[in-house]
N, C-alpha and C positions, 0 to 999 in steps of 0.2 A: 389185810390178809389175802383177798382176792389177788391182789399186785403180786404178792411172791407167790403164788398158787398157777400163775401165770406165767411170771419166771420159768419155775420149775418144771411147770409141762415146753414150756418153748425150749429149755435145754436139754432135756428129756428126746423130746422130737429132733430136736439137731443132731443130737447124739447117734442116735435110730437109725437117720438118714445118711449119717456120714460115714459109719461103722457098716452099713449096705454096700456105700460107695467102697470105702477103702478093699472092700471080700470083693468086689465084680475088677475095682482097678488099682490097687493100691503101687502107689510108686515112691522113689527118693527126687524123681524129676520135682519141677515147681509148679507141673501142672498135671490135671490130675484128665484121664478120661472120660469117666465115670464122677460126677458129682451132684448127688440132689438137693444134700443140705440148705445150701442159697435160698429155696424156692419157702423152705420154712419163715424167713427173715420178711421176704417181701411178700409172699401172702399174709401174714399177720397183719402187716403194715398196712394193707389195703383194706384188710376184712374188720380192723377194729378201729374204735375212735383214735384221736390222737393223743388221748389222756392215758390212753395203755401203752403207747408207745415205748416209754422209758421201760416199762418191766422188760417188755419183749426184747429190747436191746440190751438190757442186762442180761436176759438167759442168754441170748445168740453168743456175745460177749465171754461171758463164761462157759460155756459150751465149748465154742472156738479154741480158748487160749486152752483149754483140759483136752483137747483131742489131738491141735499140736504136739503137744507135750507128753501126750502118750504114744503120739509113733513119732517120738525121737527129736523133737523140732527144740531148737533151742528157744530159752523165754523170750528173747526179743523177737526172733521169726514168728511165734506164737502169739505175743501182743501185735505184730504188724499184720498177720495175717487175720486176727479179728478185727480189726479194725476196718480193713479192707473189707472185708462183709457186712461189718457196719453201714461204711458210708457208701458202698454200691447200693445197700439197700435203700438208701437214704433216699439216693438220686433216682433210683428205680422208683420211688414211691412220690416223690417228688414231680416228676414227667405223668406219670398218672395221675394227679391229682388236678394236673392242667388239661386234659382229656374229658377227666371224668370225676364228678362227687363223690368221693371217700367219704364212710366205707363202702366198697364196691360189695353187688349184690350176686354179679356175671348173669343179668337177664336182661341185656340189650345188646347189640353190637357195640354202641360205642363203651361201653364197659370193657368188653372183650378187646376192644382196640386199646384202651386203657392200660389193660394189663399185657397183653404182647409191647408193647412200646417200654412200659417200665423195664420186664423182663430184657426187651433188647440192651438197653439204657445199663444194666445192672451188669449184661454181663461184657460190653462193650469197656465201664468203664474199667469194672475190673483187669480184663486183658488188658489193659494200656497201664495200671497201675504196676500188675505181674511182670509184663515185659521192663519194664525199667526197672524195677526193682533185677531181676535176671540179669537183667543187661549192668547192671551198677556191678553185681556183687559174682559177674563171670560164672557162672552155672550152668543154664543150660543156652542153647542156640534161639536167641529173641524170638525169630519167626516161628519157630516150634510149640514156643511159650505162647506167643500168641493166638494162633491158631487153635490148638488145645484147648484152653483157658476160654478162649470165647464159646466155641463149639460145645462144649462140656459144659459148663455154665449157663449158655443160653437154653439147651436140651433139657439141661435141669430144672431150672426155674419155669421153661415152660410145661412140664410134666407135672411140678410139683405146688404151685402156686394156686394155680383153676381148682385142685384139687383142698387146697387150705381154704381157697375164699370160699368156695362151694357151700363145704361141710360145714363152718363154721357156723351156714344161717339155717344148718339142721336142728328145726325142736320135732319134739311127738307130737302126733296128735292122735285124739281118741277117734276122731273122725275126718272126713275129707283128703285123708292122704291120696295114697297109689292106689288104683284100683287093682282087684286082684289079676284078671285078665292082662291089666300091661305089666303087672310086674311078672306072669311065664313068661307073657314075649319076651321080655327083655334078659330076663334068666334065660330063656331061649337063646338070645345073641348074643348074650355072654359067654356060652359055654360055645358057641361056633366060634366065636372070637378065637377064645383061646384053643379051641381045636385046631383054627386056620393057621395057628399061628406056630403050634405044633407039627402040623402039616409042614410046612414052608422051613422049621427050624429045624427036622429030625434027621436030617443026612449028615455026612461030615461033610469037612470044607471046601466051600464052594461046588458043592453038587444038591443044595436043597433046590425049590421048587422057584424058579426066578420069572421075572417079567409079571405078566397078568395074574400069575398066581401070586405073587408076594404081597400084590397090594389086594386081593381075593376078601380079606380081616377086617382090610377097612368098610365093606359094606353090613359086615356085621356090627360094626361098634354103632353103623350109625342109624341102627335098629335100638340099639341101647343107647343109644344117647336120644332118640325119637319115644320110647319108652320108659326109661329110669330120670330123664333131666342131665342138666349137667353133674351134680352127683354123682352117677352111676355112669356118664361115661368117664369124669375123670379120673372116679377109682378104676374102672376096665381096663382104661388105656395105661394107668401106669404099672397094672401088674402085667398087662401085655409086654411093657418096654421092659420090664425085670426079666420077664421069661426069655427074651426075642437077644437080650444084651447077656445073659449069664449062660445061652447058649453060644453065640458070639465068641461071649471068654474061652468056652470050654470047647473050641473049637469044632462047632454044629452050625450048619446053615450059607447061607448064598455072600454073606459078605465075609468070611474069612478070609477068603485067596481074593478078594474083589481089588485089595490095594495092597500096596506090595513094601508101605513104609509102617512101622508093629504100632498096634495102639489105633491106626485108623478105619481097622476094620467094624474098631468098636463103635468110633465117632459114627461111623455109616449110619450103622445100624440102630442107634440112638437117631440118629435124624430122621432114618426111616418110620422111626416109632414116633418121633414127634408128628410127623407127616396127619398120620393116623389118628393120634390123640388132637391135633390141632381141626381137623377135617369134622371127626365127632366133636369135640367142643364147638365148633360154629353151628352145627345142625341146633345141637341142644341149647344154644342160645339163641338163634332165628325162631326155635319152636318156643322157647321160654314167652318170648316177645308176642308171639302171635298168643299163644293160652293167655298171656295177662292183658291183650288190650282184647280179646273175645270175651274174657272176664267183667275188664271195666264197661266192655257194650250191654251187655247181659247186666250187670247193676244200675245200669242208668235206664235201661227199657222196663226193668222190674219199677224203679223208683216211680220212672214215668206213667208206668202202666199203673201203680198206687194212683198218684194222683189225681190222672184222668177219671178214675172209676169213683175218687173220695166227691169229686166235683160234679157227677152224673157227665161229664164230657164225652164225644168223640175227636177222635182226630182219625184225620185221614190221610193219605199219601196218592197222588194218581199222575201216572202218566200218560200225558197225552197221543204220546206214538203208538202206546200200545193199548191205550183204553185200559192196562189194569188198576186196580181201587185196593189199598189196602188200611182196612180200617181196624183202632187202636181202641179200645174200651171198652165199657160192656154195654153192646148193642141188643144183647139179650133183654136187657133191662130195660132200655129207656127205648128202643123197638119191635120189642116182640120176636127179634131175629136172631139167627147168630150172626158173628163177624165172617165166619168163615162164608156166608153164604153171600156178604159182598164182594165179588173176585172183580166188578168190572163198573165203570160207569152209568152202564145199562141196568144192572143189576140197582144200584142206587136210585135211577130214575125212575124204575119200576116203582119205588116205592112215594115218589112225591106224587102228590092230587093234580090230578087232569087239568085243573083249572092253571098249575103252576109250571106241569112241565116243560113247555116251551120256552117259557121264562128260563126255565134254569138251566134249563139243554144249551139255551142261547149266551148265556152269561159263563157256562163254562167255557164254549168255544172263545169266547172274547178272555176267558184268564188263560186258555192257550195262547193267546197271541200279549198278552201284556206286559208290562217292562218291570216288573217284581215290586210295584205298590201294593196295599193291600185293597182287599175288595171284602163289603158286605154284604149279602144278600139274606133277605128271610124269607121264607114260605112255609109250606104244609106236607109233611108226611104223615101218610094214611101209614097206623100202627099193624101189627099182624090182626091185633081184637078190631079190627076197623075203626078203631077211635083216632080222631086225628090230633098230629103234636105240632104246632110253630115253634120251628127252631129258627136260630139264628148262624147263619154259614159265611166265618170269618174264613178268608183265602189268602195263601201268597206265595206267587210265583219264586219259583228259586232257579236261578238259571248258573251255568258253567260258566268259569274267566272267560272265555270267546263269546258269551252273550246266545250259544244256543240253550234253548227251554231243556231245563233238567227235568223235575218236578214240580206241581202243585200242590201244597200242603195246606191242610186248613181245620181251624176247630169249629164242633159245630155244639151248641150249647140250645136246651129248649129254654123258651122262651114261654114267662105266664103270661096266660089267658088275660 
């Protein structure tokens, strides 16, 4: 039941998508201006296992051949034309999957590369299917068909795909989402967005707001896309491209008079809008990537900072260029101190016994010069209560590929009496 549940929203959303396209570009040519539906097929395909696959290609399938056939396509043009969105998708999803592990999640670059490559792949192979079919069955002029068919295709798929992977790995939650503060900002660059864009689209043709102000938008989206994720900039960016495009149509804005063959004004300005949407999706993937491995540092220093403390351990970190000391544990406990009040090697030696210092002063400067074996030393630190501890101080140099001295890291563990 899930599977036709599945179906029926994939054909549903094709439908949505193509019944959009047909109101901004509908034509009897064989190629279309305006088309987003594609981008349904192949984000699906990326965003779920391969065990969904077959439902997904059924709705598309049925989708396709009932939207033919409702502006007029004969049944065989209707079955050939879905098919052809089939198996673009196929190759689209196929090229991706040699990039990147399916299902894509879009939170690294090469994900992102994954899917612009599919996307190209989808709408590349289509054009070359479209033209020959054209070209066989004398319709319209090949190079037209091609041109069109790729341009409108690939604008599609990349507007409308980022947006399907995205959302798809939207759940609730009761907690940890968006904090309140980034999501005004980003309500904030949304509504500039579409202001800018407004701005730039409100004149008639060819007298809107051109040069440095057209592309003006794109520094707001990448406010939302810095503060919503990819999410919230890929919904931004495609209601941008609907507004910036069905202005376009309605003849408003700097690309109507820009080209002088009908139909190209729109391609423009669809490109221009990819521009935008392509520029905020890289932000909010570079920023994805950077939140998840500052994530995975911050669970692996919480885990390690468990440990250290379960074990009574310190660990330390120092480097020797600059004398700073930063120590890892609870030195409250097993010294009387806080951590924060070791900043420097000095500060550390202060607290070993008179009788040890030089000893260890001396053996540090020798693990400044050492070739990263490790080194053991034990001595006596005088507590904050004046009571003294033998510890044990395990060291080991860590140096950079060219052999200069990085850090010194070392545990230091007490030692009984």
């Amino acid at each position: 039941m899930h599977r036709v549940y599945l179906a029926c929203g994939t054909a549903l959303a094709y439908l949505v998508l193509a019944g959009l396209s047909a109101l901004l570009a509908y034509s009897q040519a064989d190629a279309w201006t305006v088309w987003f539906a594609n981008g349904v097929t192949l984000g699906l395909l990326l965003a779920l296992r391969r065990s969904l696959w077959p439902a997904v290609l059924a709705g598309v399938f049925v989708a396709a051949l009932v939207f033919e056939l409702f502006i007029g396509s004969s049944l065989p043009d209707a079955i050939g034309y879905a098919l052809i969105e089939l198996v673009t998708a196929l190759l689209g999803a196929w090229l991706a999957s040699l990039i990147a592990r399916l299902p894509l999640r879009l939170e690294s670059p090469r994900e992102l590369a994954a899917t612009l490559a599919g996307a190209l792949l989808l709408a590349l192979t289509g054009a070359l299917i479209a033209t020959a079919w054209s070209a066989w069955s004398h319709t319209d002029p090949v190079r037209q068909v091609f041109h069109v068919w790729f341009t409108s295709n690939l604008v599609g798929a990349l507007l409308t795909t980022p947006l399907i992977v995205s959302w798809l790995q939207f759940r609730a939650k009761r907690s940890g989402g968006l904090p309140a503060p980034a999501f005004i900002v980003g309500a904030v660059g949304a509504v500039l967005f579409i202001g800018g864009l407004m701005l730039v689209f409100a004149t008639g043709g060819g007298r809107g707001l051109k040069g440095e102000f057209a592309y003006l938008p794109v520094l707001f989206l990448a406010l939302v896309a810095l503060m919503w994720g990819t999410r919230g900039a890929t919904l931004v960016a495609l209601l941008g491209a609907l507004l910036a495009t069905a202005c376009t149509v309605a003849g408003r804005g700097p690309f109507v008079d820009e080209i002088a063959l009908p139909g190209d004004g729109v391609l423009e300005v669809q490109v221009y809008a990819t521009a935008m949407a392509l520029t905020g999706l890289l932000i909010a993937v570079l920023s994805a990537a950077q939140r998840r491995a500052l994530n995975a540092a911050r669970d692996w220093q919480t885990r390690f900072e468990a440990a250290i403390g379960a074990h009574r351990l310190l660990a330390y970190e120092w480097d020797p260029r600059s004398g700073r000391l930063s120590i890892t544990g609870d030195a409250q406990a097993l010294l009387g101190v806080a951590p924060q009040s070791l900043r420097s090697l000095a500060d550390w030696l202060a607290l070993v016994r008179g009788d040890d210092r030089d000893r260890v002063n001396a053996r540090f400067e020798l693990r400044a010069q050492g070739d990263g074996s490790s080194d053991t030393l034990d001595y006596d630190l005088a507590r904050r209560d004046g009571t003294a501890l033998t510890i044990s101080d395990e060291s080991r140099a860590i140096r950079d590929h060219d052999g200069t001295l990085h850090r010194i890291v070392g545990i230091v563990r007490a030692v009984a009496a």
